[in-house]
N, CA, C and O atoms as a GROMACS GRO file, in nm:
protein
  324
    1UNK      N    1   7.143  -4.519 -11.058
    1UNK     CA    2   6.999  -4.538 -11.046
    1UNK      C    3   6.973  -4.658 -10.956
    1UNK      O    4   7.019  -4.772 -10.968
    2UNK      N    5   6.890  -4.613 -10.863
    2UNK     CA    6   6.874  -4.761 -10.768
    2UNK      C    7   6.799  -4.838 -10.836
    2UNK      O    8   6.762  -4.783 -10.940
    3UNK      N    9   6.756  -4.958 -10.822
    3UNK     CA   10   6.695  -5.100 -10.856
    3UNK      C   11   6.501  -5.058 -10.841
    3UNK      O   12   6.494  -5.009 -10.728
    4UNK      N   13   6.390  -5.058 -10.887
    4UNK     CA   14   6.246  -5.044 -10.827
    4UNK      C   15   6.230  -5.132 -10.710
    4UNK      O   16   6.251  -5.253 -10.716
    5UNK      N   17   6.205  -5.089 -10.637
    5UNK     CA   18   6.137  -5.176 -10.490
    5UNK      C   19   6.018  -5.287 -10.583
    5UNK      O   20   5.937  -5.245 -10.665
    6UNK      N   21   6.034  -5.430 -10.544
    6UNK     CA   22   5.910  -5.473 -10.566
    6UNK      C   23   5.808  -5.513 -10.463
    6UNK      O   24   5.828  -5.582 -10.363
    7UNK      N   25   5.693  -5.458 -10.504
    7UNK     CA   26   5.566  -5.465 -10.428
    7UNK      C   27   5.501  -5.585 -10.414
    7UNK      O   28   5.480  -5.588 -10.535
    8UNK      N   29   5.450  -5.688 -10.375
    8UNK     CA   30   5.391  -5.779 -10.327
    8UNK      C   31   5.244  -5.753 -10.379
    8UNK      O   32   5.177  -5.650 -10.370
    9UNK      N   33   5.212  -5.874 -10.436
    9UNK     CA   34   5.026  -5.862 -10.496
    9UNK      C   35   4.969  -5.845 -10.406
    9UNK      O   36   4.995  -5.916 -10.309
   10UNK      N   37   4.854  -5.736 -10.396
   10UNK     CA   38   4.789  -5.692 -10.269
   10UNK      C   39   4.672  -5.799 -10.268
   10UNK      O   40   4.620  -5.830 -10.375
   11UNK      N   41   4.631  -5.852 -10.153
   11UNK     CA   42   4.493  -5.953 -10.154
   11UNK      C   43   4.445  -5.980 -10.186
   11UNK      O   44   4.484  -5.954 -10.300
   12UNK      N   45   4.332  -6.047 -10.202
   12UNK     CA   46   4.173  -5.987 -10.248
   12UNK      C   47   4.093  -5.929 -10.134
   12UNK      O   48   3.994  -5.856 -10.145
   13UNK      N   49   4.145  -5.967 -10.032
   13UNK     CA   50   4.113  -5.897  -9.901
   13UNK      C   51   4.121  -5.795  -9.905
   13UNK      O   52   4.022  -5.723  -9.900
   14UNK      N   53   4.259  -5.744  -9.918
   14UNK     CA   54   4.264  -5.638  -9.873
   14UNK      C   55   4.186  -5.548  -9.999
   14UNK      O   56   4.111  -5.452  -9.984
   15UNK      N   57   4.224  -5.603 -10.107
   15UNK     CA   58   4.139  -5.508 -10.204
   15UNK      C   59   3.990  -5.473 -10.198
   15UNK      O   60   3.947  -5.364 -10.235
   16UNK      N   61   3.916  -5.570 -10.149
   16UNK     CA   62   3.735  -5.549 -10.105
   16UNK      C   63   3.745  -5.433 -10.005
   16UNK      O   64   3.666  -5.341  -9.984
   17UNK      N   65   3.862  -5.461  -9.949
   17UNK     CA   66   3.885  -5.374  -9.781
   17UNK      C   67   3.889  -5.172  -9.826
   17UNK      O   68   3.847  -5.066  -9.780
   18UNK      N   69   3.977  -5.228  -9.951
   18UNK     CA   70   4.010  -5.072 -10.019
   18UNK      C   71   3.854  -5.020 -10.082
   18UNK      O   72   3.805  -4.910 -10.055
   19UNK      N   73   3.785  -5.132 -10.177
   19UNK     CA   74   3.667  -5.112 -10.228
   19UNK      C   75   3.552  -5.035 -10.186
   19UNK      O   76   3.464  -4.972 -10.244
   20UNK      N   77   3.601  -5.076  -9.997
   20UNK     CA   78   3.455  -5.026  -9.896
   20UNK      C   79   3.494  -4.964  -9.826
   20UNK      O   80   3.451  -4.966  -9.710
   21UNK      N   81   3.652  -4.833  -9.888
   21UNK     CA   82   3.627  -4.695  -9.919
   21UNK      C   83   3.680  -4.704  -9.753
   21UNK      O   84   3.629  -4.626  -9.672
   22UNK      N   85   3.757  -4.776  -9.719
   22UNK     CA   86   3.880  -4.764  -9.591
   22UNK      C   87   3.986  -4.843  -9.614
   22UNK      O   88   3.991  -4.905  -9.721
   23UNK      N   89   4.088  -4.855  -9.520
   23UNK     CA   90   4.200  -4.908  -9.506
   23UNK      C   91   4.264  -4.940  -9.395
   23UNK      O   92   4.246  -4.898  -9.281
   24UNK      N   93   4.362  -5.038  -9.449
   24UNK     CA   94   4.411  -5.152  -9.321
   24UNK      C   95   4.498  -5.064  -9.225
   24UNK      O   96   4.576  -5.116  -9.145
   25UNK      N   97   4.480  -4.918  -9.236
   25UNK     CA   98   4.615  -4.858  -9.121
   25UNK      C   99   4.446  -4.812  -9.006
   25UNK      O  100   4.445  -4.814  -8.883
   26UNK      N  101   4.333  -4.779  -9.089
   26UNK     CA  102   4.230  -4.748  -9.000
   26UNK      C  103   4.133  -4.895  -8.924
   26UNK      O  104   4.102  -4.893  -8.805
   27UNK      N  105   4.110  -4.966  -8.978
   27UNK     CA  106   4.084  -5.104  -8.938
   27UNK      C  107   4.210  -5.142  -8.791
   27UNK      O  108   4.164  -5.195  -8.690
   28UNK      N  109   4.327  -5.117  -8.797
   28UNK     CA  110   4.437  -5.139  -8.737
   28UNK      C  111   4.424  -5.066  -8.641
   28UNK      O  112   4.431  -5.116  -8.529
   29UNK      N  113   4.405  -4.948  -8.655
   29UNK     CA  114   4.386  -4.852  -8.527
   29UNK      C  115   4.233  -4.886  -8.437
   29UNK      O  116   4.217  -4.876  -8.316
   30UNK      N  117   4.131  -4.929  -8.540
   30UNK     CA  118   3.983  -4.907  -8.398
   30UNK      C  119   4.040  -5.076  -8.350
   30UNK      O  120   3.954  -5.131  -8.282
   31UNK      N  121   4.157  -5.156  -8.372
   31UNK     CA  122   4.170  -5.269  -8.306
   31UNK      C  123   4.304  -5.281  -8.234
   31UNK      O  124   4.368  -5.382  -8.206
   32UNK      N  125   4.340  -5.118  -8.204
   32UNK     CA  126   4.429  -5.141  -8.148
   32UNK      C  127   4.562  -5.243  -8.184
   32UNK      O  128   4.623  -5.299  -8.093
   33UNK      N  129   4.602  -5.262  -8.340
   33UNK     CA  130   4.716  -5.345  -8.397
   33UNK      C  131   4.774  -5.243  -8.453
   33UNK      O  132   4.756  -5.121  -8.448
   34UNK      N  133   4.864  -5.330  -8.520
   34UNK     CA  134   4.933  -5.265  -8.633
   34UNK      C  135   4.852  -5.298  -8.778
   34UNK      O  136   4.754  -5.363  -8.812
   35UNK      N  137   4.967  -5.201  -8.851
   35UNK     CA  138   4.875  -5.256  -9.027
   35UNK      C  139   4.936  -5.340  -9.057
   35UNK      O  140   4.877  -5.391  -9.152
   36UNK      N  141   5.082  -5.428  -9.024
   36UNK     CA  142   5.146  -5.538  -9.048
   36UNK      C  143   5.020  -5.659  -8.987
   36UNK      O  144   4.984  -5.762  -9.044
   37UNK      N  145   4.979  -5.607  -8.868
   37UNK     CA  146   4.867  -5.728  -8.818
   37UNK      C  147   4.763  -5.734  -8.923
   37UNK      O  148   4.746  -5.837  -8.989
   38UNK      N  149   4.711  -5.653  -8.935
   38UNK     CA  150   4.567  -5.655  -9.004
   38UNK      C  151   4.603  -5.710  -9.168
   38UNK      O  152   4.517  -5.757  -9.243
   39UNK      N  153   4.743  -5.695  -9.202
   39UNK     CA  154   4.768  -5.710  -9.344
   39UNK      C  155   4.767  -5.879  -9.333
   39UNK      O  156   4.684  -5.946  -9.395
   40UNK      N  157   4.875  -5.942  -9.240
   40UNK     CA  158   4.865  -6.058  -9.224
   40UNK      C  159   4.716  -6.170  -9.214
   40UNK      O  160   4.705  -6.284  -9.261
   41UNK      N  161   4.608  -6.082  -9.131
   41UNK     CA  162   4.491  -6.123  -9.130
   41UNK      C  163   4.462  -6.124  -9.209
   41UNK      O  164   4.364  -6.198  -9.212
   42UNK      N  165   4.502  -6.044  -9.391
   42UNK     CA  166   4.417  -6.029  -9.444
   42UNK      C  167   4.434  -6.129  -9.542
   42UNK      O  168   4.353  -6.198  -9.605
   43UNK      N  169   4.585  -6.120  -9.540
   43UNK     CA  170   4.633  -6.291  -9.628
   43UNK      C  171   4.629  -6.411  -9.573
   43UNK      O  172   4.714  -6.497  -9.595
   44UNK      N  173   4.510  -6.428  -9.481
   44UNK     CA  174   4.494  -6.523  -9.394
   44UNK      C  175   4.624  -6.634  -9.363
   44UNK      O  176   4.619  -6.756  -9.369
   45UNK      N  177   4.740  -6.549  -9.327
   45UNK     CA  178   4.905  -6.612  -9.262
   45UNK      C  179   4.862  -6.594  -9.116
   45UNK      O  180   4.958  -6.632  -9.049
   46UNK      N  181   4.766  -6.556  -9.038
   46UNK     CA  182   4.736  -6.527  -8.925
   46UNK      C  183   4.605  -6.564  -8.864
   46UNK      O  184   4.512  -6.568  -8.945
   47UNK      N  185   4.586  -6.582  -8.781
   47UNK     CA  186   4.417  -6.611  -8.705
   47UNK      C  187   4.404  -6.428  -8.655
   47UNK      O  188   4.491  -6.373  -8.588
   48UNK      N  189   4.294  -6.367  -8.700
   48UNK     CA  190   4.251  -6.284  -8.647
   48UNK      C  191   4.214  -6.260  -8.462
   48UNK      O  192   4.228  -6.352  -8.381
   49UNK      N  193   4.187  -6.176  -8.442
   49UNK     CA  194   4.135  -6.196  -8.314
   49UNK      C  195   3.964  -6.208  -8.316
   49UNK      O  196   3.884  -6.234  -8.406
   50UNK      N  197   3.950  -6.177  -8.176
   50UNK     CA  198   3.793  -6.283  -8.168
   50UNK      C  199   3.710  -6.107  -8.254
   50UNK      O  200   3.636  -6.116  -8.351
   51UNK      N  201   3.732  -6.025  -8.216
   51UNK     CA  202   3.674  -5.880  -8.242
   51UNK      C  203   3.697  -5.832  -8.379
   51UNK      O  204   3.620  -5.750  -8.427
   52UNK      N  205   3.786  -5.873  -8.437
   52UNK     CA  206   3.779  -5.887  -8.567
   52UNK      C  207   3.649  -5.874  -8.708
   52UNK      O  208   3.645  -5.811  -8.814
   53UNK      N  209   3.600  -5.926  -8.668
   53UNK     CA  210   3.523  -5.955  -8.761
   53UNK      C  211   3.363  -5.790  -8.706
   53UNK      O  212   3.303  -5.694  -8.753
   54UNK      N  213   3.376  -5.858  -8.604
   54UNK     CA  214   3.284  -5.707  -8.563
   54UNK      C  215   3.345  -5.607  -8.572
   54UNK      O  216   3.282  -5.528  -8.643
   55UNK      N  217   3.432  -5.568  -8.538
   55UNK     CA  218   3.486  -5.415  -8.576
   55UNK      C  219   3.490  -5.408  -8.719
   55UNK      O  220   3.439  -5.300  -8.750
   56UNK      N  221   3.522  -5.460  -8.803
   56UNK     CA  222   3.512  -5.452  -8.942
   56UNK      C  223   3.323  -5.433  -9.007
   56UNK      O  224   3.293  -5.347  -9.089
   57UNK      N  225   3.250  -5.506  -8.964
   57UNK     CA  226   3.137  -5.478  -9.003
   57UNK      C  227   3.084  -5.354  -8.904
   57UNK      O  228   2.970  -5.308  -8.900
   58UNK      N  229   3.197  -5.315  -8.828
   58UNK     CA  230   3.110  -5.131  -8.743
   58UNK      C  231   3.155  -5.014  -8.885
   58UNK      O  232   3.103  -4.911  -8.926
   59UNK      N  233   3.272  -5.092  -8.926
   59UNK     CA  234   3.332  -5.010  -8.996
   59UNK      C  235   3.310  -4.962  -9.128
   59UNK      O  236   3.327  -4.847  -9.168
   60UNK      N  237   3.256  -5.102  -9.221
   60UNK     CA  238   3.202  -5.093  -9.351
   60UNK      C  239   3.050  -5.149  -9.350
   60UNK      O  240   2.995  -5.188  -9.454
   61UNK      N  241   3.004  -5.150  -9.256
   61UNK     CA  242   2.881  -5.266  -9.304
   61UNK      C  243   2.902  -5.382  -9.292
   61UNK      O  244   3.014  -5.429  -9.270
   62UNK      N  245   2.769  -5.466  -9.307
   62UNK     CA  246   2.735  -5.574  -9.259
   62UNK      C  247   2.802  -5.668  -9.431
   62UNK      O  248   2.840  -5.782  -9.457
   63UNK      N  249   2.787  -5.566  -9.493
   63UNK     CA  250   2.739  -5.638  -9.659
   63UNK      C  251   2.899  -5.631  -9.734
   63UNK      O  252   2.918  -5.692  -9.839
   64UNK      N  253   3.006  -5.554  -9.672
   64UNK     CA  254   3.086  -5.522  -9.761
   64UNK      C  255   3.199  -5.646  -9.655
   64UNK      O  256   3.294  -5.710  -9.700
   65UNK      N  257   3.159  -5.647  -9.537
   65UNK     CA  258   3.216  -5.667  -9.371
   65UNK      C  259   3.206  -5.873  -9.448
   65UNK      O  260   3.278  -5.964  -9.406
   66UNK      N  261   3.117  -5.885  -9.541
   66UNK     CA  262   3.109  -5.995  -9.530
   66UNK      C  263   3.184  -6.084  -9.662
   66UNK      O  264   3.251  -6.188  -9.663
   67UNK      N  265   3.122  -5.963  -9.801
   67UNK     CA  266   3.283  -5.963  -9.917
   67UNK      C  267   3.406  -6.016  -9.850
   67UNK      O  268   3.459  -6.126  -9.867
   68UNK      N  269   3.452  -5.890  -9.750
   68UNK     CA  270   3.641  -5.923  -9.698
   68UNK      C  271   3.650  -6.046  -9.619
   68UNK      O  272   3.743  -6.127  -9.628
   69UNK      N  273   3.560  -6.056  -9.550
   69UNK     CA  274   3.549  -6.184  -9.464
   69UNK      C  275   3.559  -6.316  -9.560
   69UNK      O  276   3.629  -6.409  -9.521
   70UNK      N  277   3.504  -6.324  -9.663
   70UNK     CA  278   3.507  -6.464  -9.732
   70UNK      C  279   3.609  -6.456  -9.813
   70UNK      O  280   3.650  -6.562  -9.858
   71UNK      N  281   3.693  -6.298  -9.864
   71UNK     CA  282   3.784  -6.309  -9.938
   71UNK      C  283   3.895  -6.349  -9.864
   71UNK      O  284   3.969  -6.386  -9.956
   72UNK      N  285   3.941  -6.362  -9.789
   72UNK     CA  286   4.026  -6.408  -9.678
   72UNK      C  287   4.052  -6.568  -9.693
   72UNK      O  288   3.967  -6.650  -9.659
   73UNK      N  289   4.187  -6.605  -9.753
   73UNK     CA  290   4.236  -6.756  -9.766
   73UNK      C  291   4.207  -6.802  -9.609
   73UNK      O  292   4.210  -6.721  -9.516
   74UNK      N  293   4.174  -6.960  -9.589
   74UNK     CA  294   4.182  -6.981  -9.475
   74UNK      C  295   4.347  -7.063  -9.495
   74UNK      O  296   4.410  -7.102  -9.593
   75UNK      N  297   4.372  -7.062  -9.347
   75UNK     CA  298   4.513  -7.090  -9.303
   75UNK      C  299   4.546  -7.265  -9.383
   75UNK      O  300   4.662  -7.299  -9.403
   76UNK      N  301   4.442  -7.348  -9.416
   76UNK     CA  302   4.484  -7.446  -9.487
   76UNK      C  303   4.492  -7.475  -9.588
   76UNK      O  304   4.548  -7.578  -9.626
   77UNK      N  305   4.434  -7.385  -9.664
   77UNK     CA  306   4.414  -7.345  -9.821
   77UNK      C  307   4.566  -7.347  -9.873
   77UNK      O  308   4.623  -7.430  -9.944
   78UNK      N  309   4.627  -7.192  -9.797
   78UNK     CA  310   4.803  -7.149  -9.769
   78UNK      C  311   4.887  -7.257  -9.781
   78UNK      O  312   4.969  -7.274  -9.872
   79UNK      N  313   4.858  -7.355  -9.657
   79UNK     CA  314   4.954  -7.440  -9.640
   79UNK      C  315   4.958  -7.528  -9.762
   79UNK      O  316   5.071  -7.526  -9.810
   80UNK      N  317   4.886  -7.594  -9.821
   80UNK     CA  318   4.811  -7.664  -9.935
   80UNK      C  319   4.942  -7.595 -10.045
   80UNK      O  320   5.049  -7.644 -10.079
   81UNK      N  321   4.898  -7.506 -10.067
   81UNK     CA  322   5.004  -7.422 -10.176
   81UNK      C  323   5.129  -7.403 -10.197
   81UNK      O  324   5.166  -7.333 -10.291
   0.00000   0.00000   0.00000
């Protein structure tokens, strides 16, 4: 019997992201990344790009676009920890 793979706690990012009924492989594609990129953005280990934030509110709204946006650690919070 092999060993269970363990999974990594998913965001809170990314979970608002799941909430507003899409996902980080489609977010990844209208920005031209990967879902490794967009995942990293989402555990704020990364600076997004500048389009970021607008393609996400084309995608869910202005209102849900702004949930994921604040759920997002900033990069000094991380380091802090």
């Amino acid at each position: 019997m092999t060993p269970a793979r363990t999974r990594r706690p998913v965001s809170h990012a990314a979970f608002e992201l799941a909430q507003a009924g899409t996902t980080q492989t489609q977010l990844a594609g209208l920005l031209g990344l990967s879902q490794m990129a967009v995942s990293r953005y989402l555990e704020g280990t990364r600076e997004p790009p500048e389009a970021f934030a607008a393609v996400l509110e084309q995608l869910v709204g202005p209102e849900a676009a702004g949930r994921i946006l604040a759920a997002i650690p900033e990069r000094r919070e991380l380091a802090a920890a």
